[in-house]
DOVOMAR-367594 format. One line per 4 residues: number of its first residue (from 1); for each residue x, y, z of C-alpha. Coordinates in steps of 0.05 Angstrom, whole numbers. Example, Ala and Ser with C-alpha at 12.3 -4.5 7.8 and 13.67 -1.06 7.14 Angstrom:
% DOVOMAR-367594
1	246,-90,156  273,-21,143
% end
This chain:
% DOVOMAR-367594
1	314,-132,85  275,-70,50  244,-20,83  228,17,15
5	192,-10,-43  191,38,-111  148,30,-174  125,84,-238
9	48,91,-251  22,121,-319  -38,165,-301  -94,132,-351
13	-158,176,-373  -207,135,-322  -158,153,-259  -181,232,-280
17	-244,270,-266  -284,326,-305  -228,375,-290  -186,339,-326
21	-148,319,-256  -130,250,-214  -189,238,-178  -170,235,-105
25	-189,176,-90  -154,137,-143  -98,149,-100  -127,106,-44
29	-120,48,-104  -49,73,-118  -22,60,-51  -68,-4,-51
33	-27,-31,-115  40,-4,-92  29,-50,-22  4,-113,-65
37	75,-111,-108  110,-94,-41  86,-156,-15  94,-198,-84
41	160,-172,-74  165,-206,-8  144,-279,-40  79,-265,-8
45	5,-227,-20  -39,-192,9  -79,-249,12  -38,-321,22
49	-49,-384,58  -1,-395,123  -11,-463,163  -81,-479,136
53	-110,-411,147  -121,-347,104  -86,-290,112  -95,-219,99
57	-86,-137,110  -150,-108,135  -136,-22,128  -140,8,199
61	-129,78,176  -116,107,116  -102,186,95  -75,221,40
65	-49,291,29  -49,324,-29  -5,369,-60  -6,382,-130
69	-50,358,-188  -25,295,-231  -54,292,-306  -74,241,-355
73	-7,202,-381  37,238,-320  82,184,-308  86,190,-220
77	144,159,-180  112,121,-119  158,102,-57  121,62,-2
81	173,62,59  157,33,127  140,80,191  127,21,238
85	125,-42,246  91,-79,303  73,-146,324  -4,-147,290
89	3,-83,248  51,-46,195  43,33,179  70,44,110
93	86,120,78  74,138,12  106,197,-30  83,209,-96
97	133,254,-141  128,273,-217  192,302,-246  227,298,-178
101	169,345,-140  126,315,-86  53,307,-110  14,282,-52
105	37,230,12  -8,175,36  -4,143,105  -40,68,111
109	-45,23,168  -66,-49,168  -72,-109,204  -49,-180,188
113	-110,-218,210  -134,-292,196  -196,-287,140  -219,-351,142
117	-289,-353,107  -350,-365,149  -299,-350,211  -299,-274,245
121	-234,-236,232  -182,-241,279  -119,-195,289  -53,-249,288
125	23,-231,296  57,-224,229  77,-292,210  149,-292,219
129	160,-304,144  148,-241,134  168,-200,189  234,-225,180
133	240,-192,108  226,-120,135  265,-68,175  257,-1,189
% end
């Protein structure tokens, strides 16, 4: 069962701002894409059908810290790990490294919820399928 899920991102020219930088919040999209291949990963998405009904991850938090500048064509190393896994909810860490040094760390929270459409949001338990798949 994996608890950590590791992929490589080339920095493109529209991830940077004026200074020539990653914008900050193209990391927010970063840990987004990293959680959609965890989940591929998994058999599943971040948005599947289960019994009849939609599925998906609303974000109940998310933060990121930064700590050093990535640059157009940096290649960064991004490891999402699990920090907690509940019934309704799963807290997943990310650590961004170039050349073996940490970059920044992200922390997102979300919620397993049915989406149906026309139907209000509402928090489920993680369908065993995939709760089964992860430890921590």
């Amino acid at each position: 069962m994996p608890t950590e899920f590791s992929t490589k991102r080339k920095i493109e020219f529209s991830d940077t701002d004026m200074a020539g930088i990653v914008h900050f919040t193209r990391f927010f999209v970063f840990m987004e894409s990293v959680e959609h291949e965890f989940l591929r990963s998994l058999g599943t998405s971040v948005s599947t059908t289960i019994d009849g009904n939609e599925i998906g991850w609303p974000r109940l938090t998310a933060s990121c810290e930064y700590l050093s500048p990535l640059r157009f064509e940096d290649e960064v190393d991004i490891r999402l790990s699990i920090k907690k896994i509940g019934t309704k909810s799963i807290t997943y860490l990310f650590q961004f490294t170039l050349d073996g040094r940490d970059v920044a760390r992200g922390e997102v929270t979300t919620v397993c919820c049915i989406t149906n459409p026309g139907q209000k949001l509402r928090p489920i338990s993680i369908p065993e399928i995939i709760s089964n798949q992860i430890s921590i």
